[in-house]
VOPAGU-2260 file (C-alpha; in pm, 1 decimal, decimal comma):
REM VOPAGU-2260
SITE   aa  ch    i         X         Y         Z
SITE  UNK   A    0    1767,8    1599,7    2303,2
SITE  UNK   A    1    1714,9    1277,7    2125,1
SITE  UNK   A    2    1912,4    1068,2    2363,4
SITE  UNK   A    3    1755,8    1267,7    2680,3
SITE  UNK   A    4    1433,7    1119,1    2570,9
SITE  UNK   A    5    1575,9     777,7    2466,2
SITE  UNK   A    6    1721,2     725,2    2793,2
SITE  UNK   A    7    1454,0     947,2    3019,8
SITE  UNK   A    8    1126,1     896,1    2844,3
SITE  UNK   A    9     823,6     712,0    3098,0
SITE  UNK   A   10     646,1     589,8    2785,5
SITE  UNK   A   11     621,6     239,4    2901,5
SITE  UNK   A   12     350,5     111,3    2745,4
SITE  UNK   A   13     367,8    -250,4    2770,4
SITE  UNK   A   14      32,2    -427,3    2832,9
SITE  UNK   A   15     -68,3    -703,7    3008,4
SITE  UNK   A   16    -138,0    -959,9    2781,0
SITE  UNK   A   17    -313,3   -1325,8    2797,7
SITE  UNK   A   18    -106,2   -1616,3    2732,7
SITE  UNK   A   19    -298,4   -1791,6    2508,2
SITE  UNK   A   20    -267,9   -1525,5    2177,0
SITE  UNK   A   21      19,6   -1450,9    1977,4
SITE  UNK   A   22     210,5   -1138,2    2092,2
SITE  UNK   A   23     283,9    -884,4    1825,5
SITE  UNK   A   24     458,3    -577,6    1828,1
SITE  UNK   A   25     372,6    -409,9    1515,2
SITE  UNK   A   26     572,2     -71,4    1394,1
SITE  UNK   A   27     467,0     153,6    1056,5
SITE  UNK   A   28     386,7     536,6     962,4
SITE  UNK   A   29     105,3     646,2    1162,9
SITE  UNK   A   30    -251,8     546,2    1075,0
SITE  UNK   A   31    -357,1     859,4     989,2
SITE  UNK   A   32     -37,4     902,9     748,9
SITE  UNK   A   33    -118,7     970,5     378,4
SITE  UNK   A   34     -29,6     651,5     176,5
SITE  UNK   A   35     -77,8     309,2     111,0
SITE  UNK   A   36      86,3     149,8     453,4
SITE  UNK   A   37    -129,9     280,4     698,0
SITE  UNK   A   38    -445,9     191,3     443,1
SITE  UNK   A   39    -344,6    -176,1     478,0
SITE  UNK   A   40    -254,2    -132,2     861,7
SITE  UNK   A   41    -632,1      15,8     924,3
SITE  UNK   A   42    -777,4    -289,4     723,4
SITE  UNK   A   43    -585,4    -531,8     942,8
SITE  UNK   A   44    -760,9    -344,7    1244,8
SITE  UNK   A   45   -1105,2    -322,3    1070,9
SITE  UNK   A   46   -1083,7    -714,2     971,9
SITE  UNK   A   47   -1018,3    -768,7    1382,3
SITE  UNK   A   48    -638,1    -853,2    1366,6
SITE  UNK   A   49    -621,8    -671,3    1710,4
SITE  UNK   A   50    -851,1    -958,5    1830,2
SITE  UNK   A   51    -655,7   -1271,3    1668,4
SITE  UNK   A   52    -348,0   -1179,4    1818,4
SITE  UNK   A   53    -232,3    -969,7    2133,6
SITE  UNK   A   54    -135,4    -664,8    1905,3
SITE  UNK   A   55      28,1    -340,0    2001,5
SITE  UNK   A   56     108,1     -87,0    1698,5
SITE  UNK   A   57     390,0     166,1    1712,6
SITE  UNK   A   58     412,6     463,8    1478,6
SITE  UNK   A   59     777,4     554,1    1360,6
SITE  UNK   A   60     634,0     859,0    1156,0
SITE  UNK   A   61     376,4    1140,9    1121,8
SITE  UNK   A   62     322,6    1401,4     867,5
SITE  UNK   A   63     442,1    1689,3     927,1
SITE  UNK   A   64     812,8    1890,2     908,3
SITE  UNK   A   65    1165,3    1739,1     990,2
SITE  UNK   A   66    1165,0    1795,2    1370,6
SITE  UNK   A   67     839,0    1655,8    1440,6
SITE  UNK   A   68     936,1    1314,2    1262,1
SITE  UNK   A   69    1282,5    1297,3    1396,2
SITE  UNK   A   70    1073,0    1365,7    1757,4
SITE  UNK   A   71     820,9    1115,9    1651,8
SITE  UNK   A   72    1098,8     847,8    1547,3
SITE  UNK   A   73    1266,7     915,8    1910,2
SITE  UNK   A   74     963,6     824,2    2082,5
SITE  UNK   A   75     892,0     523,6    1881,0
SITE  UNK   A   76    1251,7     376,7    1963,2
SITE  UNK   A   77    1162,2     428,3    2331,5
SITE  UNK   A   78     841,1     310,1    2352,0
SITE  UNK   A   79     981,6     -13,5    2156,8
SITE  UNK   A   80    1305,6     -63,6    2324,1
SITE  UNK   A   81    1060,4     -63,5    2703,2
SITE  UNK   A   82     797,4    -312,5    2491,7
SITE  UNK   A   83     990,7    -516,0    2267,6
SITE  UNK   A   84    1051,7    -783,0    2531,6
SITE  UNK   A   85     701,6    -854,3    2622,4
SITE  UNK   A   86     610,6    -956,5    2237,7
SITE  UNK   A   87     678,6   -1294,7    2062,3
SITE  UNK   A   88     718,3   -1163,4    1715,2
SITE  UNK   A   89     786,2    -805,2    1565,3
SITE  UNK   A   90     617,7    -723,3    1253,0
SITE  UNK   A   91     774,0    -468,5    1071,3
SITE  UNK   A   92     626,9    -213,4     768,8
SITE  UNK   A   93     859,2    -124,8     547,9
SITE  UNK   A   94     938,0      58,8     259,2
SITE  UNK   A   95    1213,4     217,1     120,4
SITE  UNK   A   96    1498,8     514,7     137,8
SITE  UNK   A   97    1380,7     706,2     490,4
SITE  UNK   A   98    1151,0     422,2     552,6
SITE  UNK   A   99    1434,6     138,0     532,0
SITE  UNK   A  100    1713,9     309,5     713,8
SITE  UNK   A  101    1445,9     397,6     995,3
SITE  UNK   A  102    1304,4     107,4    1058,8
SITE  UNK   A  103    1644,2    -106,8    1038,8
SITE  UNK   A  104    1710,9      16,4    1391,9
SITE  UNK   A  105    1415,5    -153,9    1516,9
SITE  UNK   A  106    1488,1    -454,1    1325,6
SITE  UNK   A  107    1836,6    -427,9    1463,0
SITE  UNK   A  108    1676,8    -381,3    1804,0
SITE  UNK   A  109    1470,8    -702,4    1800,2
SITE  UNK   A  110    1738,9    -943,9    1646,1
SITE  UNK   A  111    1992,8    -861,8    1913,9
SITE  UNK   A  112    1751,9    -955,2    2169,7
SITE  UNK   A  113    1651,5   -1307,1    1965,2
SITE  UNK   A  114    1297,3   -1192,0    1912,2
SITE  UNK   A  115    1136,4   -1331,6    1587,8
SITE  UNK   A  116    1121,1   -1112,1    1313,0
SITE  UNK   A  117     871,7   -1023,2    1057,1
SITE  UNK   A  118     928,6    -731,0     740,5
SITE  UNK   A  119     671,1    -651,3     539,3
SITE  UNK   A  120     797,4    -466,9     251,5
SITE  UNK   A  121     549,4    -267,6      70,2
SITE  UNK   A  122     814,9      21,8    -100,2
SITE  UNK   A  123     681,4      -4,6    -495,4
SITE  UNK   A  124    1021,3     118,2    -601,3
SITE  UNK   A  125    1253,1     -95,4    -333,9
SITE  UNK   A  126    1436,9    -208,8    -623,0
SITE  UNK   A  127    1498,9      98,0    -846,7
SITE  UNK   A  128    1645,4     159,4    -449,9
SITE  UNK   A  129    1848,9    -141,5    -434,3
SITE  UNK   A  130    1979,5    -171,5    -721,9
SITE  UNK   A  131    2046,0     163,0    -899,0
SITE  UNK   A  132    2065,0     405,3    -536,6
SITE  UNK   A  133    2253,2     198,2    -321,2
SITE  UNK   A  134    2611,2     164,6    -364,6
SITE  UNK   A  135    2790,3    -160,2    -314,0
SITE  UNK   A  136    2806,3     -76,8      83,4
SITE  UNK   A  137    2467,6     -39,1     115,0
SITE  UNK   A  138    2329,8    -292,4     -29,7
SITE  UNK   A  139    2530,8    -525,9     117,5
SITE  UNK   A  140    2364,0    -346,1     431,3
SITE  UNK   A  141    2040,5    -420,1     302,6
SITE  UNK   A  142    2094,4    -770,5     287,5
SITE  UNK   A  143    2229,3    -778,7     638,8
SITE  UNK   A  144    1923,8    -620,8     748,6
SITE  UNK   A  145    1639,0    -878,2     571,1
SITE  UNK   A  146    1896,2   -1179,0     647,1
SITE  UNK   A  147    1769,9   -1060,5    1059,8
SITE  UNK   A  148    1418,9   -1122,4     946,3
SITE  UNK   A  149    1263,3   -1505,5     967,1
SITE  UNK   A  150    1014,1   -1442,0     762,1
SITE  UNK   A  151     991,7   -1133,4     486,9
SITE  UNK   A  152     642,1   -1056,6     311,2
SITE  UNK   A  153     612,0    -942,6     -37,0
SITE  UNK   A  154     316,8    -797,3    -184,4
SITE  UNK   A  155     321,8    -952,8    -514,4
SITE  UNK   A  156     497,0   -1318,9    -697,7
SITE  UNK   A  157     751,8   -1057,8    -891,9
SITE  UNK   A  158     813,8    -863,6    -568,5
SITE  UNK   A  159     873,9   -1228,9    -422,5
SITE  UNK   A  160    1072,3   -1322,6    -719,2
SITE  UNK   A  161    1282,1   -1021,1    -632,6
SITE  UNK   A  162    1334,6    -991,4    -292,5
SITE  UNK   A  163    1429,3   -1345,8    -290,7
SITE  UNK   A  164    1743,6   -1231,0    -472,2
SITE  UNK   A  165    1859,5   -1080,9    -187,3
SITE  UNK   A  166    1788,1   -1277,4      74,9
SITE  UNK   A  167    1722,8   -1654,3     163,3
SITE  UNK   A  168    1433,8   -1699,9    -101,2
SITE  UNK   A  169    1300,8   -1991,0     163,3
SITE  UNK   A  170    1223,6   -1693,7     389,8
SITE  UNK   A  171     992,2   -1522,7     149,3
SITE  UNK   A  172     620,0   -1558,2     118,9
SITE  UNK   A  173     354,8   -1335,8     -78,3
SITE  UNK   A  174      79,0   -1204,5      91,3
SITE  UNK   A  175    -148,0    -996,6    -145,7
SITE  UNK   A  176    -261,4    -654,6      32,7
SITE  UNK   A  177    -638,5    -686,8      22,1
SITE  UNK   A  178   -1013,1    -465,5     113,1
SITE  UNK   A  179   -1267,4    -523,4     369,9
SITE  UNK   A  180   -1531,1    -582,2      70,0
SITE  UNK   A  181   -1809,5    -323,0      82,7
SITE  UNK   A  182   -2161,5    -419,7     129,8
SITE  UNK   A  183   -2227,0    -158,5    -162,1
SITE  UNK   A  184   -2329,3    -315,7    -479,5
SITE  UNK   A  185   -2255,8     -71,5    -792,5
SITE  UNK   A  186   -2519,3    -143,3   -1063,8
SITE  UNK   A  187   -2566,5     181,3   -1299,3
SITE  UNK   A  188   -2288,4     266,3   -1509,0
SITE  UNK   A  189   -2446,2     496,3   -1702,4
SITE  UNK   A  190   -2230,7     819,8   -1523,1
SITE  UNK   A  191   -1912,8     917,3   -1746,5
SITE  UNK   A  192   -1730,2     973,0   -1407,5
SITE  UNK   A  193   -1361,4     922,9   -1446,0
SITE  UNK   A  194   -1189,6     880,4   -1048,7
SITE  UNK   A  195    -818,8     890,6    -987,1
SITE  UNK   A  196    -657,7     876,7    -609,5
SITE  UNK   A  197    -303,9     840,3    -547,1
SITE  UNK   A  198     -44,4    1075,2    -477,8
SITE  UNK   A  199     -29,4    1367,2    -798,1
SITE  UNK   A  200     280,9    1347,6    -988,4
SITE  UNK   A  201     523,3    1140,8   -1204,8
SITE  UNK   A  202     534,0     805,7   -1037,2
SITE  UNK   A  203     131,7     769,2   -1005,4
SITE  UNK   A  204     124,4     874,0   -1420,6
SITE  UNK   A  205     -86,2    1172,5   -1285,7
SITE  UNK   A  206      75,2    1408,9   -1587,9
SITE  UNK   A  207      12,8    1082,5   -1880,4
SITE  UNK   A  208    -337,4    1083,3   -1782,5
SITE  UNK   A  209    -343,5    1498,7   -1765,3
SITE  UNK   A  210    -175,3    1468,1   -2113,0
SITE  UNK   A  211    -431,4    1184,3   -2240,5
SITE  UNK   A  212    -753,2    1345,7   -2124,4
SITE  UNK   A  213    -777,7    1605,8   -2441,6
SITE  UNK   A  214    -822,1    1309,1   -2652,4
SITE  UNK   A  215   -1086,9    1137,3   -2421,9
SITE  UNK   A  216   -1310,8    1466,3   -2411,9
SITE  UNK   A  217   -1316,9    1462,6   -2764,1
SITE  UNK   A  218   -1477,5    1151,3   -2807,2
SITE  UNK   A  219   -1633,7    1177,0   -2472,3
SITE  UNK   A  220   -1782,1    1537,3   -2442,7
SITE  UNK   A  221   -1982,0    1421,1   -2110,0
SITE  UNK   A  222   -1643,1    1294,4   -1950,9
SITE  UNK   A  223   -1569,3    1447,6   -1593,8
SITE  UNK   A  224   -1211,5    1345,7   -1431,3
SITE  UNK   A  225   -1166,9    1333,3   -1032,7
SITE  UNK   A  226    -851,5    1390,6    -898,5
SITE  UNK   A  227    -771,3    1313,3    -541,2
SITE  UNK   A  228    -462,9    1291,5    -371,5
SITE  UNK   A  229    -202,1    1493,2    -233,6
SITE  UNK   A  230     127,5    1582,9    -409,1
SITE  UNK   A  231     173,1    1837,6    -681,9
SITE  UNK   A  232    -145,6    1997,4    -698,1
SITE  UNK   A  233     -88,7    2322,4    -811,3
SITE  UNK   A  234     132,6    2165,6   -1083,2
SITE  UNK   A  235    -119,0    1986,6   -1208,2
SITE  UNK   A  236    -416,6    2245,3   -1211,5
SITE  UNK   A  237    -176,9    2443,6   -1376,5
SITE  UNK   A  238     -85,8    2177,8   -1659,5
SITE  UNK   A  239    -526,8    2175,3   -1676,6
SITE  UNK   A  240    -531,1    2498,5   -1775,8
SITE  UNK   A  241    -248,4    2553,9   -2002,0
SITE  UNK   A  242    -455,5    2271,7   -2179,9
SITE  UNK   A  243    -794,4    2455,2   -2114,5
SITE  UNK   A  244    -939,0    2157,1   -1975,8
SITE  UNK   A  245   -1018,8    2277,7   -1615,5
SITE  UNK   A  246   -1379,1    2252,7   -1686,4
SITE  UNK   A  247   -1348,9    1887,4   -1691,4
SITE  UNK   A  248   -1117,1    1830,3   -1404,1
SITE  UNK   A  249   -1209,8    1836,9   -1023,5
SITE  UNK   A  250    -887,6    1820,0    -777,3
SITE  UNK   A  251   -1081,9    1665,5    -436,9
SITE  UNK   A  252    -733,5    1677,8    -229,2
SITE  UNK   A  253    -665,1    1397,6     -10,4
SITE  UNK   A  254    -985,8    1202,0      22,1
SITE  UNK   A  255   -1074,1     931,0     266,0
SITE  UNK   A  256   -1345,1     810,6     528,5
SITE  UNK   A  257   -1673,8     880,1     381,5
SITE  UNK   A  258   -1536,8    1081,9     125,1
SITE  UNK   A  259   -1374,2     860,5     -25,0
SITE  UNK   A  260   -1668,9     657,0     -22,9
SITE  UNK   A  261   -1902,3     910,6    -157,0
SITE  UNK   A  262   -1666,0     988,2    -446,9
SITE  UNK   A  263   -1638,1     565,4    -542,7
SITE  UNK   A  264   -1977,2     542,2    -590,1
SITE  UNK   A  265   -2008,4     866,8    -759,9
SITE  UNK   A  266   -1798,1     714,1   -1056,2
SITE  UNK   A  267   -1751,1     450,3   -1266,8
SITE  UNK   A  268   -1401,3     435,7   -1422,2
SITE  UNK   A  269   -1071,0     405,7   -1221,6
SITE  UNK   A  270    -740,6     462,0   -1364,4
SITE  UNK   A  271    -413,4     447,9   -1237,9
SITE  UNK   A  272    -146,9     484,5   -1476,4
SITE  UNK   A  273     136,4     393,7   -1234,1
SITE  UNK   A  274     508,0     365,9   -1298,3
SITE  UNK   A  275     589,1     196,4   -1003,5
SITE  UNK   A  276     376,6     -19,5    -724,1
SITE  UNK   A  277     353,2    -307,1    -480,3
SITE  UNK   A  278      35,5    -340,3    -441,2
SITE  UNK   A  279    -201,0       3,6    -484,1
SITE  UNK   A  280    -445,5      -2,8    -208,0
SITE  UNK   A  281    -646,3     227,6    -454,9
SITE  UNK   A  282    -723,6     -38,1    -762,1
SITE  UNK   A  283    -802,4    -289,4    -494,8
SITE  UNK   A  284   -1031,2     -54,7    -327,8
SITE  UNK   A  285   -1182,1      83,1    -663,0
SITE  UNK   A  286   -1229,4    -290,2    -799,0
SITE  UNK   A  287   -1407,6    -348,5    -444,2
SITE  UNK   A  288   -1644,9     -79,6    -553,5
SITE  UNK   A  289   -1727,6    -214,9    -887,2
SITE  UNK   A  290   -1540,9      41,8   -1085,9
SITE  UNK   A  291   -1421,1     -77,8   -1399,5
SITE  UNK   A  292   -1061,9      19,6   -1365,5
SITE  UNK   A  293    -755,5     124,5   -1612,9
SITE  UNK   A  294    -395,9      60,6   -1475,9
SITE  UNK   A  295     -47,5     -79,2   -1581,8
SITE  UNK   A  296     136,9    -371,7   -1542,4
SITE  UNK   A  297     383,0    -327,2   -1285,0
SITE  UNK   A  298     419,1    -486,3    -930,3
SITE  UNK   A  299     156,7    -679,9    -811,1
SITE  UNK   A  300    -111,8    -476,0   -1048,0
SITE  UNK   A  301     -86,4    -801,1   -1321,8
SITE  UNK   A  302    -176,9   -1046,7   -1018,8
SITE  UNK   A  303    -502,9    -860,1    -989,0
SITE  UNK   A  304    -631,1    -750,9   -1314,1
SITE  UNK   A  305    -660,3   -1007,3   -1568,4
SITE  UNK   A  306    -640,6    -811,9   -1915,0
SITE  UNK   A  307    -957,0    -718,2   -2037,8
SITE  UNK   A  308   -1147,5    -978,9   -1809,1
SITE  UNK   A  309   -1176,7    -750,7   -1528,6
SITE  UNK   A  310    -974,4    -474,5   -1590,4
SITE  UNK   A  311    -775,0    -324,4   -1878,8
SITE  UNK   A  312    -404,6    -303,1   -1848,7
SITE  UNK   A  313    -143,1     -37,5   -2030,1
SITE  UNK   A  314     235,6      -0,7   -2050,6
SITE  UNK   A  315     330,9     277,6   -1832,6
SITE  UNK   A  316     364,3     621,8   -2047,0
SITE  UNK   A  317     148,8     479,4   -2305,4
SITE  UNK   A  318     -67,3     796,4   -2322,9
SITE  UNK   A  319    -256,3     696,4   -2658,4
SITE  UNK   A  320    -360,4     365,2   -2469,2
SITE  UNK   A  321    -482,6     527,5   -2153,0
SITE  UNK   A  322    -711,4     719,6   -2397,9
SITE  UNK   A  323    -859,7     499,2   -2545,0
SITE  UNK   A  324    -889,6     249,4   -2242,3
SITE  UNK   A  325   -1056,3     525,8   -2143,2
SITE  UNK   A  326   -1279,2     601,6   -2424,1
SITE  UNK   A  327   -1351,8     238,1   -2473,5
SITE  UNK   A  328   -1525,6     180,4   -2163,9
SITE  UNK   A  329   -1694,0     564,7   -2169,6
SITE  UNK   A  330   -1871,3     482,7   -2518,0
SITE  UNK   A  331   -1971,3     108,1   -2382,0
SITE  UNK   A  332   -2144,5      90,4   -2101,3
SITE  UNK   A  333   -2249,7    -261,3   -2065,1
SITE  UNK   A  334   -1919,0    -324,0   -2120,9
SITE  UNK   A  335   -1800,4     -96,0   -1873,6
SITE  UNK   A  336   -2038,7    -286,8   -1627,5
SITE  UNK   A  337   -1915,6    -628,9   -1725,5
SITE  UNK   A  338   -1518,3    -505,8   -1674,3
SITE  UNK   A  339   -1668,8    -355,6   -1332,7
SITE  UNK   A  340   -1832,7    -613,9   -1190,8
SITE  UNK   A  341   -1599,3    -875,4   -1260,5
SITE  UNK   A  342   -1331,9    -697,7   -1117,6
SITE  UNK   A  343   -1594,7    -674,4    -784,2
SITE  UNK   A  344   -1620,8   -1032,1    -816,1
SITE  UNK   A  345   -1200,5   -1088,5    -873,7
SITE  UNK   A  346   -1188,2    -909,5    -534,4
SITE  UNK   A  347   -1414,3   -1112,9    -353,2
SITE  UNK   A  348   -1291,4   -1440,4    -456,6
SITE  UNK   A  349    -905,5   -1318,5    -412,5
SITE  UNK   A  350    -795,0   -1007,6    -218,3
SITE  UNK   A  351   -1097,5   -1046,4      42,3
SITE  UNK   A  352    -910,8    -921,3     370,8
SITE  UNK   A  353   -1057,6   -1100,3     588,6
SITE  UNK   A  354    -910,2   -1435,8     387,3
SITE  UNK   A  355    -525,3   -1283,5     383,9
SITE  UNK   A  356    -544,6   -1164,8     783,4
SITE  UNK   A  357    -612,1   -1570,4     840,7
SITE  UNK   A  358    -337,7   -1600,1     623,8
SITE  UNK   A  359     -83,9   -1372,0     871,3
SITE  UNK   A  360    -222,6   -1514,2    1138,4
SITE  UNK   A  361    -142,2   -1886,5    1019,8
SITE  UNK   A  362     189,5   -1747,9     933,8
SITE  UNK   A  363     276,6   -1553,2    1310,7
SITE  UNK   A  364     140,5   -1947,9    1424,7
SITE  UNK   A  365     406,7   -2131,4    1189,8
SITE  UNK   A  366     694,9   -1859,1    1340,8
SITE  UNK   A  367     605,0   -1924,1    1704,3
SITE  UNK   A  368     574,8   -2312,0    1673,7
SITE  UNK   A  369     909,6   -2348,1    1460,6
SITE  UNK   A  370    1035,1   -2152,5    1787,1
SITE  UNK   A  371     915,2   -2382,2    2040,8
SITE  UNK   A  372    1056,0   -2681,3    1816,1
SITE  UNK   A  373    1388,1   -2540,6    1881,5
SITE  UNK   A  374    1400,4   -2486,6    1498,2
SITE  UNK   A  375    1569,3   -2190,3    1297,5
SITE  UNK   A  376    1306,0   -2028,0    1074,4
């Protein structure tokens, strides 16, 4: 079936483009996937990155069971392998396990028709995948794969530090995931509004902050904790209530579009008690907001929260501290405020989006003029 459509399909999308603008062919999960990648993919198109460069996007996944990804990955590879020729540069989102071994047939695609080659990597645990999943085959395969790319984008210095361990360092340059910033200006903290979004379960510290909030509403009677994401839901109420703390605890589900808006402004607290991240979408998007926010200190979080300047950061598993991070900022509000709208102001002065898409853009520029040089990226 799969190779009926590869070599049948009529998707042949390729546009007409102008000569004078940068052709990219751009593949990642779907932009109405749950998760992190397609956030930053629908900033690029809300900051106008579709209007910098001739840009054409190709989703390699949906939601959904087995067959309809496998169907969805089959009609990605043929709508690429009938476009891929008409673009200067492919820009690849990556991540890793599923993600990595998909999208190296693109990458493998692209390189063996001499088409420059961008990967964005954006998997938080890409090296607990490398380097403790991946036997000696594999990640020699892995380097093969980023050693196609001429330029590979990290989301934070340690994930540059890191990735520059496995392939030519020279090729590796940090671009910061960043927020459209809103025009909404939070100015009453008063609300004891506690908001978490990510993905329920282990890796986001959903249970740590489950197991921490008995000890925040007793200080804090008034506390109320959001929950939304997808992920172990049901595990999670369930934990609530064999605490008895369900009165406290609202599970939203997956929240975005004006929900999501509604529900930032409703609170005043983010946390996000992580064990492993790039670059969370969600603290930049919460710090956008003016919400004094709680996380830890992996990935890229340090490069964005500066220690009790404009956010407060925690080891991960350090249930005690996210308590009283927590508590901390519930008892002082004018503290809370200060922590919140510095972190607005951290944003705006560092992860505004519209700063890092002139930043790509500059970058696709430096790629296609090395190219016309006659020089090896």
């Amino acid at each position: 079936m799969i190779s009926f459509l590869l070599e049948n399909s009529k998707e042949k999308e390729c546009v007409q483009m102008a000569d004078n603008k940068i052709k990219v062919l751009m593949i990642g999960p779907g932009r109405d996937v749950k998760g992190g990648i397609s956030t930053v993919v629908n900033q690029y198109y809300e900051a106008h990155l579709d209007e910098m460069v001739q840009l054409k996007y190709i989703a390699t996944m949906e939601d959904g069971n087995k067959l309809k990804k496998l169907l969805i990955a089959a009609k990605a590879l043929v709508q690429f392998k009938h476009c891929v020729k008409d673009y200067d540069i492919v820009h690849v989102h990556m991540a890793s396990r599923a993600s990595f071994y998909r999208k190296s047939y693109f990458v493998k695609i692209a390189y063996a028709i001499g088409k420059k080659i961008v990967i964005h990597m954006h998997g938080g645990e890409f090296d607990v995948f490398y380097n403790e999943e991946c036997n000696a085959n594999q990640r020699e395969n892995v380097r093969k794969i980023f050693a196609m790319a001429d330029v590979v984008i990290a989301l934070s210095d340690s994930r540059s530090k890191f990735l520059g361990k496995i392939c030519d360092s020279k090729k590796v340059m940090t671009l910061y995931n960043s927020v459209v910033l809103p025009a909404y200006q939070k100015n009453d903290y008063q609300d004891q509004n506690v908001l978490f979004l990510g993905r329920l379960g282990k890796r986001k510290g959903a249970y740590d902050l489950i197991e921490a909030m008995p000890k925040v509403i007793t200080s804090c009677p008034d506390v109320h904790f959001y929950l939304g994401g997808d992920g172990e839901i049901e595990m999670c109420r369930q934990k609530c209530e064999e605490m008895g703390i369900s009165d406290y605890v609202t599970f939203l589900g997956w929240v975005k579009g004006k929900d999501k808006v509604d529900i930032l402004k409703k609170c005043s607290i983010y946390v996000l008690p992580s064990y492993h991240e790039g670059m969370p979408m969600s603290v930049l998007e919460a710090m956008s907001y003016g919400l004094a926010t709680v996380s830890t200190t992996i990935g890229g979080i340090a490069n964005v929260i500066d220690d009790g300047k404009d956010g407060i950061l925690i080891v991960p598993g350090d249930k005690d501290k996210i308590a009283d991070s927590l508590i901390i900022l519930l008892q002082h509000p004018i503290y809370k405020k200060q922590i919140g709208k510095a972190g607005r102001t951290k944003i705006e002065d560092k992860f505004n989006l519209d700063r890092m898409v002139l930043k790509l853009v500059a970058e696709y520029q430096k790629i296609i003029n090395r190219q016309d040089s006659g020089i090896d990226v």
